[in-house]
MISETI-275530 format. One record per residue: x, y, z of N, C-alpha, C in turn; residue in three letters. Coordinates in pm, whole numbers, padded with zeros to 5 digits, always signed. Layout:
% residues N
XYZXYZXYZala
...
***
This chain:
% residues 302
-00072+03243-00920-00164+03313-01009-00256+03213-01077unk
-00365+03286-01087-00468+03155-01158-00548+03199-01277unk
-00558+03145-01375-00644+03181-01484-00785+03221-01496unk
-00879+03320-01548-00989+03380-01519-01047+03416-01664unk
-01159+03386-01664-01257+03439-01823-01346+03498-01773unk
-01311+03660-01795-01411+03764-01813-01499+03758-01974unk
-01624+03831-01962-01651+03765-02095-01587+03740-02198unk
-01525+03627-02171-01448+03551-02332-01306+03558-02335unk
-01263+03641-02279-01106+03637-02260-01074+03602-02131unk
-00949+03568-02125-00879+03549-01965-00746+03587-01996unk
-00781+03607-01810-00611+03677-01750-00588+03636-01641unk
-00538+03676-01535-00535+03591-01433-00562+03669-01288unk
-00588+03596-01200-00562+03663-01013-00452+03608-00957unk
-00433+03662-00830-00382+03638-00754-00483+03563-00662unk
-00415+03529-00515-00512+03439-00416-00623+03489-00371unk
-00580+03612-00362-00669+03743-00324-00835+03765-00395unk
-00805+03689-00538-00932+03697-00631-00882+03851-00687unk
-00808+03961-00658-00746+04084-00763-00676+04005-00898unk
-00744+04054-00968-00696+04072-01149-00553+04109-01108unk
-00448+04071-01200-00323+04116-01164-00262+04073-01335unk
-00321+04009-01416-00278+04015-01570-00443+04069-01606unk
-00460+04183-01683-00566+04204-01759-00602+04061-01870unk
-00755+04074-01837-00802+03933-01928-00799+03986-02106unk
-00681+03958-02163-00684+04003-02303-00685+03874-02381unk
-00688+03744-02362-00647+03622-02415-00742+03534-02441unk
-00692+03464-02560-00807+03376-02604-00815+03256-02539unk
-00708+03235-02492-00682+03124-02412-00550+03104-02291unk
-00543+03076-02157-00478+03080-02074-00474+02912-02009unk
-00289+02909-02014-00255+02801-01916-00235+02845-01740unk
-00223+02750-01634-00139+02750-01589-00034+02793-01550unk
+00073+02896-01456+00197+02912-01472+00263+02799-01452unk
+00363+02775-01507+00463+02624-01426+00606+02720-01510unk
+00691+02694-01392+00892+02706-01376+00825+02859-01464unk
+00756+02979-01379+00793+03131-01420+00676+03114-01509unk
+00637+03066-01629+00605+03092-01788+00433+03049-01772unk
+00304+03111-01856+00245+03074-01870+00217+03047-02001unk
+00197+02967-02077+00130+02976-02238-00012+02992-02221unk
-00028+03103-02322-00150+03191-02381-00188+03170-02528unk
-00271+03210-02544-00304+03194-02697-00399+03347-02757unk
-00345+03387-02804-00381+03547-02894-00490+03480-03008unk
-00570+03492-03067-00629+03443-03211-00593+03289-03220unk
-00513+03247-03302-00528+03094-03329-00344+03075-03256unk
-00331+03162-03209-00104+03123-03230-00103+03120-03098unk
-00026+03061-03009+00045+03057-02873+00193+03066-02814unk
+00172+03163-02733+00291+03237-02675+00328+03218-02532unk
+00403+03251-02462+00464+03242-02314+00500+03390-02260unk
+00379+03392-02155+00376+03528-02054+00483+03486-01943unk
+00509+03633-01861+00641+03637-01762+00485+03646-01690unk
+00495+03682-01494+00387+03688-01445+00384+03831-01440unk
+00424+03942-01510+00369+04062-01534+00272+04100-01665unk
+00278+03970-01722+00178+03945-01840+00221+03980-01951unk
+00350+03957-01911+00464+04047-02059+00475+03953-02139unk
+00495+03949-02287+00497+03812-02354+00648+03808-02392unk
+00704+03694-02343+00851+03642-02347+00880+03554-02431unk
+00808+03522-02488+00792+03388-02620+00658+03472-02661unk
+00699+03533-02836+00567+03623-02855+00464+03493-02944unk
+00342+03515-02928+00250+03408-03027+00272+03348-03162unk
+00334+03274-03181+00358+03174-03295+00339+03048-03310unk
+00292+02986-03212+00287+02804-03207+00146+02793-03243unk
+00057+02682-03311+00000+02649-03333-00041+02568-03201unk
+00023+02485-03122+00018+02432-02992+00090+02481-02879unk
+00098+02458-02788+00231+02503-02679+00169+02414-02566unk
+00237+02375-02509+00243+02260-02354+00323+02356-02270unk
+00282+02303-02118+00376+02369-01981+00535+02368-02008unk
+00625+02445-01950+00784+02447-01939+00799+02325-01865unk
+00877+02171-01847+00880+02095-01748+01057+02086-01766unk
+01083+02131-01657+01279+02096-01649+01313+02172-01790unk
+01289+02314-01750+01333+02432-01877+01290+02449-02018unk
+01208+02298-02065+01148+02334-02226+01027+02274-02200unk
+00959+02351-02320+00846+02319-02313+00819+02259-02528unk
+00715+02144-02507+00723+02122-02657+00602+02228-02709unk
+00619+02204-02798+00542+02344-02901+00533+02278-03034unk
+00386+02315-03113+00337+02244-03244+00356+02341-03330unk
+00430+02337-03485+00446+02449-03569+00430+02338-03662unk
+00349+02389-03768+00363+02285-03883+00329+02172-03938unk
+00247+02113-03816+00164+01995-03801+00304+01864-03719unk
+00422+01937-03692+00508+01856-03598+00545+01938-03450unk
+00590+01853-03330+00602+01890-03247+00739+01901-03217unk
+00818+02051-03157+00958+01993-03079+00934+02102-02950unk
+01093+02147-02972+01106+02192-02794+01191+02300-02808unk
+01153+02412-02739+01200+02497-02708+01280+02565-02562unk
+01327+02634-02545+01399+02691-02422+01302+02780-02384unk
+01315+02856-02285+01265+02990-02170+01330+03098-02298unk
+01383+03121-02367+01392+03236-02431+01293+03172-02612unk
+01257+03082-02615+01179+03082-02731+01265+03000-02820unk
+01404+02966-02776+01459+02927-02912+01418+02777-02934unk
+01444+02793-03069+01421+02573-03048+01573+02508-03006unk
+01536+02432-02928+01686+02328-02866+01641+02208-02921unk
+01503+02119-02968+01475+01997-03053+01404+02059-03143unk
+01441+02059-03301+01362+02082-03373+01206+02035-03418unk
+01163+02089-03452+01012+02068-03485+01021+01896-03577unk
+00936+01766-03528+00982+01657-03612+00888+01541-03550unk
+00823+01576-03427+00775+01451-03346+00623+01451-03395unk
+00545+01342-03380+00403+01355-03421+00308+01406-03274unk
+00410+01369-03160+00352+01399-03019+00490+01451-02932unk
+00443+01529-02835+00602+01511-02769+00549+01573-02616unk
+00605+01471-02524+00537+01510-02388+00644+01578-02328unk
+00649+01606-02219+00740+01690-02098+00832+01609-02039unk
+00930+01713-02048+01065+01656-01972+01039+01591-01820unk
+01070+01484-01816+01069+01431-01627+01184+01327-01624unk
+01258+01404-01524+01362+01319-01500+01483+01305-01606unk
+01499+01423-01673+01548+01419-01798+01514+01352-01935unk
+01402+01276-01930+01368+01226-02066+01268+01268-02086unk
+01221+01303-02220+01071+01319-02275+01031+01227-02325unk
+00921+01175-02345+00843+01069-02441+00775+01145-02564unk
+00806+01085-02657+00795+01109-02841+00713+00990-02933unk
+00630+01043-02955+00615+00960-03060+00631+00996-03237unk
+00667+00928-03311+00730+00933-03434+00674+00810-03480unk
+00623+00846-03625+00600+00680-03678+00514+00607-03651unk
+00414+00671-03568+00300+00579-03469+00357+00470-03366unk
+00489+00514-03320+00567+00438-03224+00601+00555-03113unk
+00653+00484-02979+00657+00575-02868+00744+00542-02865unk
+00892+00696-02790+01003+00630-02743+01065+00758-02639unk
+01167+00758-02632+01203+00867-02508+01332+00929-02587unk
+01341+01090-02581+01468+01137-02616+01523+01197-02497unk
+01652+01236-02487+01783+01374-02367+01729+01492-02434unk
+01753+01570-02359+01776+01732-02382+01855+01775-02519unk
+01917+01637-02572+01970+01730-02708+01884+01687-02792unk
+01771+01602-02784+01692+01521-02902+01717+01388-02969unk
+01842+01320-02868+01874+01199-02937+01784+01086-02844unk
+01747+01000-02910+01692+00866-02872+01766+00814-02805unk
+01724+00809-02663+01790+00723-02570+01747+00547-02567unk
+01598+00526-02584+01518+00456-02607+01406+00461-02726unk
+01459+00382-02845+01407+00434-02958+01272+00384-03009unk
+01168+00470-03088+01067+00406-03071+00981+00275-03116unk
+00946+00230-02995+00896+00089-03050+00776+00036-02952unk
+00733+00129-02889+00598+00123-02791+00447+00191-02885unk
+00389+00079-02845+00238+00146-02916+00161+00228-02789unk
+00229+00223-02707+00157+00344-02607+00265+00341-02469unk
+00281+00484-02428+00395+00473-02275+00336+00601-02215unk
+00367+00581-02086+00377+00677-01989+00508+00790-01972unk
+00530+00876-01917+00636+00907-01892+00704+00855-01771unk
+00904+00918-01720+00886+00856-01625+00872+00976-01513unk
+00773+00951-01420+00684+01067-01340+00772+01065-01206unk
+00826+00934-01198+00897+00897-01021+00922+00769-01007unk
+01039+00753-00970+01150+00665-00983+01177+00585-01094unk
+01181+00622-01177+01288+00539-01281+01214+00486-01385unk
+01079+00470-01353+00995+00358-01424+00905+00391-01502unk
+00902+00403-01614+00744+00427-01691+00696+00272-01741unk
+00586+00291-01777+00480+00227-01807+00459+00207-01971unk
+00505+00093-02033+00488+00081-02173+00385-00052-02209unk
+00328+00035-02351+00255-00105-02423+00322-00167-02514unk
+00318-00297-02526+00409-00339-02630+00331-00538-02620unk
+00335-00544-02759+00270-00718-02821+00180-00704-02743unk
+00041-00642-02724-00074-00624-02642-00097-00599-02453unk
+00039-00607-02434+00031-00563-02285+00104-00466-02220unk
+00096-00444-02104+00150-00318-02055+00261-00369-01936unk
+00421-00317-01954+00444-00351-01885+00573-00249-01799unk
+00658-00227-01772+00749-00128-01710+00873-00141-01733unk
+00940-00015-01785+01056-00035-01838+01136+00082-01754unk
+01299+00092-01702+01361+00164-01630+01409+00329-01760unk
+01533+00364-01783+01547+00477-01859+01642+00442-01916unk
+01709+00318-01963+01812+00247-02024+01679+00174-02134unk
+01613+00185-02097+01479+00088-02191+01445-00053-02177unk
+01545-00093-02017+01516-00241-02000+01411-00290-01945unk
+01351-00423-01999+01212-00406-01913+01269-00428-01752unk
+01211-00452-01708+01216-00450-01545+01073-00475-01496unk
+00963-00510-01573+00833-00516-01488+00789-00597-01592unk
+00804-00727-01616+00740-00788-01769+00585-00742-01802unk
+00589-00735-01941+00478-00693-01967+00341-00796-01974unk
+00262-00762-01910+00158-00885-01850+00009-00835-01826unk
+00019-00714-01821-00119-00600-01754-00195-00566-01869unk
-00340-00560-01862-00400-00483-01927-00397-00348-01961unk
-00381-00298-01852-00320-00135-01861-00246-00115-01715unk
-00228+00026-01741-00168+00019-01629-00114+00195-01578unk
-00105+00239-01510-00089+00390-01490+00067+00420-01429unk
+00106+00539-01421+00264+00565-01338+00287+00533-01247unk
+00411+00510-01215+00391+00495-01035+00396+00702-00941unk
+00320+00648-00838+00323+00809-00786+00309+00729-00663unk
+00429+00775-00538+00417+00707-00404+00434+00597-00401unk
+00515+00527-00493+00579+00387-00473+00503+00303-00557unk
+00417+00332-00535+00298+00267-00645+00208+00248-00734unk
+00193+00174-00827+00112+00212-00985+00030+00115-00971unk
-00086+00171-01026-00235+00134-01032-00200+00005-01171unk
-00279-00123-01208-00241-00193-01278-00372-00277-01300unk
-00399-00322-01432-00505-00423-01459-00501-00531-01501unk
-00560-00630-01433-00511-00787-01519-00682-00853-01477unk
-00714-00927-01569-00846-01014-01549-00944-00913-01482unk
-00946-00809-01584-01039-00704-01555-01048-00624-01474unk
-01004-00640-01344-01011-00597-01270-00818-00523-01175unk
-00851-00376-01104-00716-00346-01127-00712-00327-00985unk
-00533-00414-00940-00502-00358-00840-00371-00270-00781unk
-00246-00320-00740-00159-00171-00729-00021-00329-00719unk
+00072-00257-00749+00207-00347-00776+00318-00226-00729unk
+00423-00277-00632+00544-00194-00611+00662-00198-00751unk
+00756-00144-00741+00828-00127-00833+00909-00294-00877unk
+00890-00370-00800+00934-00526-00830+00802-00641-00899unk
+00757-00529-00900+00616-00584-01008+00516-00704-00913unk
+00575-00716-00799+00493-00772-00702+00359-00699-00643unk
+00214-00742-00662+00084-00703-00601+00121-00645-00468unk
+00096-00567-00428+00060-00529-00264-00087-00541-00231unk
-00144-00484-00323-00336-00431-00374-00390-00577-00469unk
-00402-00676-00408-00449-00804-00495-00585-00696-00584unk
-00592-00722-00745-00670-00679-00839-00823-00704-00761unk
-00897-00563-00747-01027-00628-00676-01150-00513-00748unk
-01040-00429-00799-01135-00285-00811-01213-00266-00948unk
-01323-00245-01029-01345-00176-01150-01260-00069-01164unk
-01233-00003-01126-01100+00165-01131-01036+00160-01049unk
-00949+00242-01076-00812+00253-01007-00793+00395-01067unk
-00730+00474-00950-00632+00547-00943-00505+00601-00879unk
-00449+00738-00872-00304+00652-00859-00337+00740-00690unk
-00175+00717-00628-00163+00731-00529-00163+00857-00507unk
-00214+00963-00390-00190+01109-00361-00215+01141-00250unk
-00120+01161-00163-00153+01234+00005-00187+01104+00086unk
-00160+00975+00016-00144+00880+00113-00269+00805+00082unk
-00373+00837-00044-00506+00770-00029-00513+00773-00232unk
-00597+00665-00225-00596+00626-00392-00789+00635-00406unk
-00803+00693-00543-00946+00647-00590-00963+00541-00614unk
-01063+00437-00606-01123+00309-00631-01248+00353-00678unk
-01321+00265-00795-01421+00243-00767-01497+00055-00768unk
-01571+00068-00699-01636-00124-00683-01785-00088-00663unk
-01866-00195-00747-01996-00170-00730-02080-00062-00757unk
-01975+00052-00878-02008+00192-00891-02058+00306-00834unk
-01949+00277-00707-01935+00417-00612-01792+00399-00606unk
-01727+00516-00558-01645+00568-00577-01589+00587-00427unk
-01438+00507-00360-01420+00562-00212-01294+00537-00226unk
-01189+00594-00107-01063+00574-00083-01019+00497-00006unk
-00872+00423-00084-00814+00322+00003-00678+00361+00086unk
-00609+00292+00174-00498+00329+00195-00377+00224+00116unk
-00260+00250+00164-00152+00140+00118-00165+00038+00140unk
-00270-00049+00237-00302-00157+00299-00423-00210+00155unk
-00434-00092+00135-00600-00196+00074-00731-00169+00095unk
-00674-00120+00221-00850-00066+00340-00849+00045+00272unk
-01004+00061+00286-01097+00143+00245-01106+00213+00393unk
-01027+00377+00365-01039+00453+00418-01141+00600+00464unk
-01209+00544+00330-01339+00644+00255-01392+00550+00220unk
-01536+00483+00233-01612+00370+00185-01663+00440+00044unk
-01646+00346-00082-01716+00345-00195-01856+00448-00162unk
-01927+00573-00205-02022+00644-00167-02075+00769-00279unk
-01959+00779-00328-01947+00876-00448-01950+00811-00583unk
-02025+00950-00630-02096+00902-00768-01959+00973-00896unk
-01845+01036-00850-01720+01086-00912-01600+01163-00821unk
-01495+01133-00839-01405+01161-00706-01281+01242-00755unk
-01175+01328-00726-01101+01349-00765-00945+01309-00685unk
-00880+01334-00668-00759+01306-00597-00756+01386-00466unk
-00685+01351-00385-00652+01451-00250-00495+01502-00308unk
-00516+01657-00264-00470+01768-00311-00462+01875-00174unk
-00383+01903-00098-00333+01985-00004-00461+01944+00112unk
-00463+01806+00129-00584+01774+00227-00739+01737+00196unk
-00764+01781+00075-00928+01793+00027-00946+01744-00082unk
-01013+01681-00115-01037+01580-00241-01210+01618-00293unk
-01218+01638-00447-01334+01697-00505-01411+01519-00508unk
-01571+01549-00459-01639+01434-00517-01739+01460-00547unk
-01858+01375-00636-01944+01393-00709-02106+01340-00573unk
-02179+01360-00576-02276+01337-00477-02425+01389-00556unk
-02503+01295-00603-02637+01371-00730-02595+01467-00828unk
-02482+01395-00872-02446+01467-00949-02396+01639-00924unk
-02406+01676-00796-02333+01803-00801-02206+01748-00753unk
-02112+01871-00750-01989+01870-00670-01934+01900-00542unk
-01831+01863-00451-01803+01929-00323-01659+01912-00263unk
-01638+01930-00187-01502+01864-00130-01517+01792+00034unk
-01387+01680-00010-01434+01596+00181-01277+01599+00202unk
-01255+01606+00332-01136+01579+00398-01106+01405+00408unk
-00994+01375+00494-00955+01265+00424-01026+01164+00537unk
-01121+01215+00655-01194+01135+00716-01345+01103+00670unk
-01330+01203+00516-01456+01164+00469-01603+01261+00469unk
-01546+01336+00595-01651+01419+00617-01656+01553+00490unk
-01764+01601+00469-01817+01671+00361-01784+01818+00421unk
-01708+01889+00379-01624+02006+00425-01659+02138+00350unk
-01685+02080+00249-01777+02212+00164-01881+02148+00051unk
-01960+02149+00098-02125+02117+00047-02137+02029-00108unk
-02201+01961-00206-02175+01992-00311-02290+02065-00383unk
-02217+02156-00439-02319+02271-00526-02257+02267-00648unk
-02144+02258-00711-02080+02280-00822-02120+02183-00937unk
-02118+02203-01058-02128+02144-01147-02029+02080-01203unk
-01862+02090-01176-01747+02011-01155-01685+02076-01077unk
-01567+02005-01036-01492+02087-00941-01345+02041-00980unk
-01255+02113-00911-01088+02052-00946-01015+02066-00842unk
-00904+02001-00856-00838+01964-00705-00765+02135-00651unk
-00738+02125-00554-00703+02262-00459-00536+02263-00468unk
-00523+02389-00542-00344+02406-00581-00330+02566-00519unk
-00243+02546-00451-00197+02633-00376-00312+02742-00321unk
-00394+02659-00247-00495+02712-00162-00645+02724-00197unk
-00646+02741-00348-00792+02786-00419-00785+02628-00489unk
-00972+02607-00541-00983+02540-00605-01073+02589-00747unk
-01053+02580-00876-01176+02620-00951-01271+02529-00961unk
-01381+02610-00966-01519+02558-01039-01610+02573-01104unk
-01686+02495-01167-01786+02540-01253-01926+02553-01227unk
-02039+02619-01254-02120+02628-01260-02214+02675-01370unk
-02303+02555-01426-02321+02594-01541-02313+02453-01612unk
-02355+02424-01727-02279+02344-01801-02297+02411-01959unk
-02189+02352-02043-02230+02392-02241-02208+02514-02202unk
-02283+02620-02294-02258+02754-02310-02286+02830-02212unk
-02371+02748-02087-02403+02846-02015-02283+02859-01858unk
-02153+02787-01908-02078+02743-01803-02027+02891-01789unk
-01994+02901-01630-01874+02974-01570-01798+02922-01455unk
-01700+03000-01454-01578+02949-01359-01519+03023-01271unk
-01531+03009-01176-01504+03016-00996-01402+02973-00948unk
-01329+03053-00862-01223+03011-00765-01338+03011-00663unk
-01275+02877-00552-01294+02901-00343-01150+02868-00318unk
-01188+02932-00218-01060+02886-00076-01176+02777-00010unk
-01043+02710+00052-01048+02579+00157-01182+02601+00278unk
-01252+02704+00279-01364+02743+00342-01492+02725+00266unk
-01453+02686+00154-01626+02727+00018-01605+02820+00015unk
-01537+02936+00056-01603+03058+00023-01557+03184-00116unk
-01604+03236-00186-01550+03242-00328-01436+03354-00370unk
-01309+03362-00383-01245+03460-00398-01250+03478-00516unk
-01347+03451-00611-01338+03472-00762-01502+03437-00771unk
-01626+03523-00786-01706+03477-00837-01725+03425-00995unk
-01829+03344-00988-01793+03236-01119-01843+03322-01264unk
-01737+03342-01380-01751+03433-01493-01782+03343-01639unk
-01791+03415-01701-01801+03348-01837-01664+03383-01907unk
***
């Protein structure tokens, strides 16, 4: 199901482009694990996919369900709740991200750290900025001005040495040192010697770069699989990756070739078959589903 703004409210479709939640909402997520969060007036709640509200509107914030809770803002603090609404971490964090892999990342205190499912500090906070951990074991922390990788015991394991540095996704995390960023396996050894202005992370076997301010894809080797050409790129996503070309939008397959035109004014990666888009920009924007053809199962609404 996908989110839709008829004038001013949204509800959602199916693949089909059929309405299947009436658009009554001020604001619509995403479904993720069953639940979508909505927002009625200023409060946010959690729809079933019959548009029934199962968590009725009370949060001031609400984030996706990830591994059964989702965090939620009441009060000017953040905690976590269950699929039936109750709180399982009380309201207390200044930030609080999504469960992966059993830990969440918290910040408290203007420090980052990771709690379990009951709310206790596994790793307590003492990072001025972290990642979560997304895949295998490892997030990404800042700490005495650099960025470096720590396992879920809180040991480092990747000394901290990087300018920045992103998750690992596919074995490998995007990383910056002497300006320039290249890709390191989980033993903190380069594979990707630093060559790029940008970096992004790994997806469907191909990474964003940009050098010389265009924008192309590499493989695990390094090679440029998509030559630098694009003026904004998005990730590859079930085969098709959104890029920028005079500033409109389009999508290319992973040989590069231009598969659906660019006409859009942004575009977003393709989840479970459709992609949205915009047309329009500021007040005069609306938003469009296509299928993998260009062709529109949702003409674009306000």
């Amino acid at each position: 199901m996908f989110p839709v703004r008829v004038s001013g409210k949204w509800g959602y479709i199916d693949k089909t482009g059929q309405i299947v939640i009436k658009p009554r909402f001020n604001g619509a997520s995403d479904f993720q694990e069953g639940l979508a969060a909505v927002r009625i007036g200023v409060k946010c709640g959690f729809i079933d996919k019959t548009g029934t509200f199962v968590i009725k509107p009370q949060f001031n914030g609400a984030d996706d369900f990830y591994e059964g809770f989702a965090s939620v803002e009441i009060g000017g603090k953040e905690g976590y709740i269950d699929k039936t609404g109750k709180f399982v971490i009380k309201p207390q964090f200044d930030g609080a991200g999504g469960f992966y892999e059993g830990l969440a990342l918290v910040k408290i205190g203007g420090k980052y750290g990771f709690i379990d499912k009951t709310g206790t500090f596994v790793i307590n906070p003492q990072f001025d900025y972290a990642w979560s951990f997304y895949e295998g074991g490892l997030a990404p922390v800042h700490i005495g001005g650099k960025y470096g990788f720590i396992d879920k015991t809180g040991k480092i394991v990747i000394n901290p040495q990087f300018d920045s540095a992103l998750y690992f996704n596919e074995g490998l995390a995007a990383v910056k040192i002497g300006g320039k960023w290249g890709y390191t396996d989980k033993t903190g050894t380069f594979v990707i010697k630093p060559q790029f202005n940008v970096a992004a992370y790994f997806n469907e076997g191909l990474a964003a770069v940009e050098i010389g301010g265009k924008w192309g894809y590499i493989d695990k080797t390094g090679t440029f699989a998509i030559k630098p050409q694009f003026g904004g790129v998005g990730d590859f996503y079930e085969g098709l990756a959104a890029v920028s070309i005079v500033d409109k939008w389009g999508y290319i397959e992973k040989t590069g070739n231009i598969v659906i035109k660019p006409q859009f004014d942004y575009a977003e990666n393709f989840h479970e078959g459709l992609a949205k888009v915009e047309i329009g920009l500021g007040a005069r924007e609306k938003i469009g589903y296509i299928d993998k053809t260009g062709r529109y199962v949702w003409e674009p609404t306000k």
